[in-house]
N, C-alpha and C positions, 0 to 999 in steps of 0.2 A: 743356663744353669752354671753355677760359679763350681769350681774346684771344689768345694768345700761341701759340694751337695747334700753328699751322703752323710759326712759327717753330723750334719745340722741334722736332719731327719732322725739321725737316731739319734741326736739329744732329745728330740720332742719338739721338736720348730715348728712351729707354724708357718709358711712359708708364704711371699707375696712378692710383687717388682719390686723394684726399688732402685731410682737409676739407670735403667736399659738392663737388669740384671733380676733372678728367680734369685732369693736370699732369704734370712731368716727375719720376720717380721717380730717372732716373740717365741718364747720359752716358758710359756705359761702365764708368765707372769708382769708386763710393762714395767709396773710400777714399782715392783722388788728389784729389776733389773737396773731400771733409772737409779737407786739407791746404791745398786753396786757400783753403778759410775762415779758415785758423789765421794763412798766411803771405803770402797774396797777395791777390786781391781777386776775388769770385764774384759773377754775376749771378744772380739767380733771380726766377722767374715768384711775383709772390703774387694771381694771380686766381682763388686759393682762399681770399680775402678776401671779405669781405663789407663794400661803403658804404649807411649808412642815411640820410637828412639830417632833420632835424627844424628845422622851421622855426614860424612861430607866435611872440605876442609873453608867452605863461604859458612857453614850453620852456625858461630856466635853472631858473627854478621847480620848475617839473615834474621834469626830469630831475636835479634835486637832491634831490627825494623818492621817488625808483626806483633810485639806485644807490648804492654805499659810500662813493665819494669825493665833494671839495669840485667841484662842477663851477658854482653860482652864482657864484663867483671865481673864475673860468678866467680870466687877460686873453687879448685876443682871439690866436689865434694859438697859441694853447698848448693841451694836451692832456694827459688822466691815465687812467689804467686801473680800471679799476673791477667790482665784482661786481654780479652782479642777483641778490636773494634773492625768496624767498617769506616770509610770513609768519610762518617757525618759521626763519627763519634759515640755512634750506640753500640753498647755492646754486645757480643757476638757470643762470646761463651769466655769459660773463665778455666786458669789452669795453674799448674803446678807447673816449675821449668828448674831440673839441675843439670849441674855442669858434671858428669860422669870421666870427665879427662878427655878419652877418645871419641865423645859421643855426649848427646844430652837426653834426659828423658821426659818426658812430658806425661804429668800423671793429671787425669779428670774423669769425669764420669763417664760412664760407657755409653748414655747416649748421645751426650756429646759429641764422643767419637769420632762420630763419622761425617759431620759436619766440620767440625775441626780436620780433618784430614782432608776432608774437601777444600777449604780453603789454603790449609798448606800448599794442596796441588795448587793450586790456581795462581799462587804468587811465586810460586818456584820458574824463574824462568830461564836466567844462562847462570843461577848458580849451583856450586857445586854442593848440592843439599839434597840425600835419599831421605824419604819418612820409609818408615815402617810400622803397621800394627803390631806388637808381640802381647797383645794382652792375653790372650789364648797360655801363652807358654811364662808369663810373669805375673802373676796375684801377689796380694798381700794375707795380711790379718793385722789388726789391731790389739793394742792393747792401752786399757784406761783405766786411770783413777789413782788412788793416793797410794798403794801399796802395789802398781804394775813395777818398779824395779825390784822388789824384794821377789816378785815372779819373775822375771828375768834372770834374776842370779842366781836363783832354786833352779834353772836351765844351764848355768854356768855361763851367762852370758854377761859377767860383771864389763866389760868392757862398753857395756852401757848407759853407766852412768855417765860417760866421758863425751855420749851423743849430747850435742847442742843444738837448740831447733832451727829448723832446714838445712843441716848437717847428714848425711848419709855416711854410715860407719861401717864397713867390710868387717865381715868376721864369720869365724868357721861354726857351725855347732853340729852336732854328731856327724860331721864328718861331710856335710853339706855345707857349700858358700850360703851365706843371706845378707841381706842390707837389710841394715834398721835407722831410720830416723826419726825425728822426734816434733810434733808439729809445735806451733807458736802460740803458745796461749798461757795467759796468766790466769786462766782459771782453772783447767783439768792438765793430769800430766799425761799424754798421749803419747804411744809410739807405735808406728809400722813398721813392721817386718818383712822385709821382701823377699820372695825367692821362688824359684823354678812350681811351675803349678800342681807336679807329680807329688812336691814335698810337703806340699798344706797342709791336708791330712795329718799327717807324722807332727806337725809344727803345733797344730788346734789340737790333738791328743795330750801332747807335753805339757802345753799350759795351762789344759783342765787340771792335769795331775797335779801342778804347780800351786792350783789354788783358785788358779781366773774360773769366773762364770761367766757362761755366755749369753750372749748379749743379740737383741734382735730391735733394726729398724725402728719401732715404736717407741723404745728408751731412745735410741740416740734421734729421734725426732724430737723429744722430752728436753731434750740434752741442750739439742741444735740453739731454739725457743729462749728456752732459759737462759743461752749464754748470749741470744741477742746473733749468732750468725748466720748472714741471708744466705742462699739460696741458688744458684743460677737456675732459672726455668718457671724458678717462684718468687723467688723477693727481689731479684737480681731479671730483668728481662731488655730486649732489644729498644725497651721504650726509656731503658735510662741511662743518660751520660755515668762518667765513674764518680764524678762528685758527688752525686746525688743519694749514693750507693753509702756516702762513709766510709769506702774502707781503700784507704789514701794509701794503707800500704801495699799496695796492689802497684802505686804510682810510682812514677819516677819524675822530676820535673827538669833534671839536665843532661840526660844521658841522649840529646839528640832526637833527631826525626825517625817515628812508627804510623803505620796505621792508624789513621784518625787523631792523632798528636796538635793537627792545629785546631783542631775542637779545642781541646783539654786544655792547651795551653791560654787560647781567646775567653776559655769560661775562668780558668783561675784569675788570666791579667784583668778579669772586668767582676770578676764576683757575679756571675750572672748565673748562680742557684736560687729556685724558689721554692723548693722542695725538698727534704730529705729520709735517709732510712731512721727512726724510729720505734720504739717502742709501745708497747699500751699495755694497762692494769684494767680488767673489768670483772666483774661480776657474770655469773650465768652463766651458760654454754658458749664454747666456743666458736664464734662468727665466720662463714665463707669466707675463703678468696675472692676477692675483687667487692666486701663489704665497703659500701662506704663510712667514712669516721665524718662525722659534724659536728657546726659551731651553731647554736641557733637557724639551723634547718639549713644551712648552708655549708657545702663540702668542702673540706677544708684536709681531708687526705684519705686513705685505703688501706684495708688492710691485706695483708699478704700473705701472711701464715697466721695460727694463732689454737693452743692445745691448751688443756688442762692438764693441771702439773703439781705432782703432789707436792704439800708443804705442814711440815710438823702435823702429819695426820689426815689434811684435808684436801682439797682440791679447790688448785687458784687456777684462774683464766690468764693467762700473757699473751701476746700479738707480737708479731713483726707487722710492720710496714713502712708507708709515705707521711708526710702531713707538709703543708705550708707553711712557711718561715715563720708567719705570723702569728701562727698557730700551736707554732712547735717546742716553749718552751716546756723543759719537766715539770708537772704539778698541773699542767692546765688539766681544764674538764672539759670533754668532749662529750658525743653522745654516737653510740653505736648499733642498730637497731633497735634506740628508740631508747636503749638502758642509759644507765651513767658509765662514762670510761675517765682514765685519766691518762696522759701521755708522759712517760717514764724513759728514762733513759737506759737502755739494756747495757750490760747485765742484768738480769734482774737477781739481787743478791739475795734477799731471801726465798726463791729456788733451787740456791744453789748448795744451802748449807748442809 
């Protein structure tokens, strides 16, 4: 159970996993909720995060030769996204990585976790590099959508605005330290708030009073869909290099030798993708995991995720997933148990309006 337990329950939560974590799946209502993301401003619980801290004076070193991106050049205070591969270039799990000055943190999901930390141990060998789990004593909460700073300032947290995404911003509020940063997206304005797990509570109080509604799992599933971002464990699995994935800024292509690095770099120097992440438009109920998507009875990619998602009143069907190059430009027709699909490039804009 996340920090924020009680508080959820007695908003009315319905509660489910989500993540390796007991969280709020909904508040009655998904689909009003999903609305709040779009047009107002939603709070939600993310103590189905995971914080790792790595401290030691080898750790830029170190964690610059275990993940994809530049993290030796972090300036302090800033943060990038990154893959953890194995040594054939599949990926392993996917993470958050800032530069804290005396320390780095590593934020991802809680069941991640502990496989992640497994593999920290395992490559730790004469450097000078401690992990530690603090997830337990570090939660967050979120906040989103088009009117979350004018909730922030109603906190007196104007020094807000001044966050830049994957920028982490120290500041006091009643009287307790937090860190807020801001994630990277040109579609939703996002920000976490971080701090000690005893102060949740007090922090999710303020911001209902502020204005924010809360928010449960099943909108930011809505959310996730819509804006087209995969997944690790779902859209994102051990079965795919990072190109295939889309999402390059995870990459780094000159910062030196990492974990599974001569993959990545033999797939860019040759162009040897034949597959990539995608979108779909269809009709009907929303398709399983591991559906096949086809060309005239012949497969041609999969899908991965895929929900119904309110739009001006009604309920449209969107997909994440694969398809083959050949396959994969926007506007083609495909077929998806049996219906007609079309394969779209995400975002998908009108869900988002």
């Amino acid at each position: 159970m996340t920090p924020l337990h009680d508080r959820l329950v007695a908003a009315g939560a319905e509660l489910g996993e989500y993540a390796g974590a007991e969280t709020a799946r909904s508040f009655g209502d998904p689909k009003a909720e999903y609305g709040t993301l779009l047009h107002g401003c939603g709070v939600y619980d993310l103590g189905w995060r995971a914080k790792i801290v790595l401290t030691g004076s080898d750790r830029l070193r170190w964690a610059n030769g275990m993940v994809t991106n530049n993290i030796k050049d972090l300036p302090e205070g800033h943060g990038n996204y990154n893959f953890l591969l194995n040594a054939q270039g599949k990926i392993q799990g996917d993470l958050y990585i800032y530069n804290m000055g005396d320390h780095l943190i590593v934020d991802t999901e809680r069941w991640q976790g502990p496989r992640i930390l497994e593999l920290f141990d395992k490559y730790i060998i004469m450097d000078d590099v401690e992990v530690a789990d603090v997830s337990d004593k570090l939660t967050a909460v979120a906040v989103q959508g088009p009117k979350s700073l004018e909730v922030l300032r109603a906190l007196g947290l104007t020094t807000a605005d001044e966050v830049q995404p994957f920028k982490v911003g120290q500041m006091a509020w009643d009287g307790i330290g937090i860190s807020v940063t801001r994630m990277e997206s040109k579609i939703a304005l996002t920000y976490e708030i971080w701090l000690a797990s005893e102060n949740a509570p007090k922090m999710w109080d303020a911001l209902l009073k502020a204005g924010a509604k809360p928010i449960g799992t099943d909108a930011l599933e809505m959310f996730r869909v819509a804006a087209g971002v995969p997944k690790y464990g779902q859209d994102i699995t051990d079965k795919y290099i990072p190109q295939e994935t889309e999402q390059f800024h995870a990459l780094h292509f000159s910062k030196g030798c990492y974990l599974g690095q001569e993959i990545v770099e033999r797939v860019r120097s040759r162009g040897a993708v034949h597959r990539h992440f995608i979108g779909y438009k269809m009709d009907g109920p929303a398709p399983a995991a591991g559906t096949e998507v086809q060309v005239e009875g012949k497969k041609v990619g999969e899908i991965t995720s895929a929900l119904s998602v309110p739009v001006n009143g009604s309920e449209h069907t969107f997909a994440l997933g694969y398809v083959r190059k050949e396959s994969g430009a926007p506007g083609t027709k495909v077929q998806v148990n049996g219906a007609d699909a079309e394969v779209a490039e995400p975002p998908f804009k009108e869900a988002l309006k």
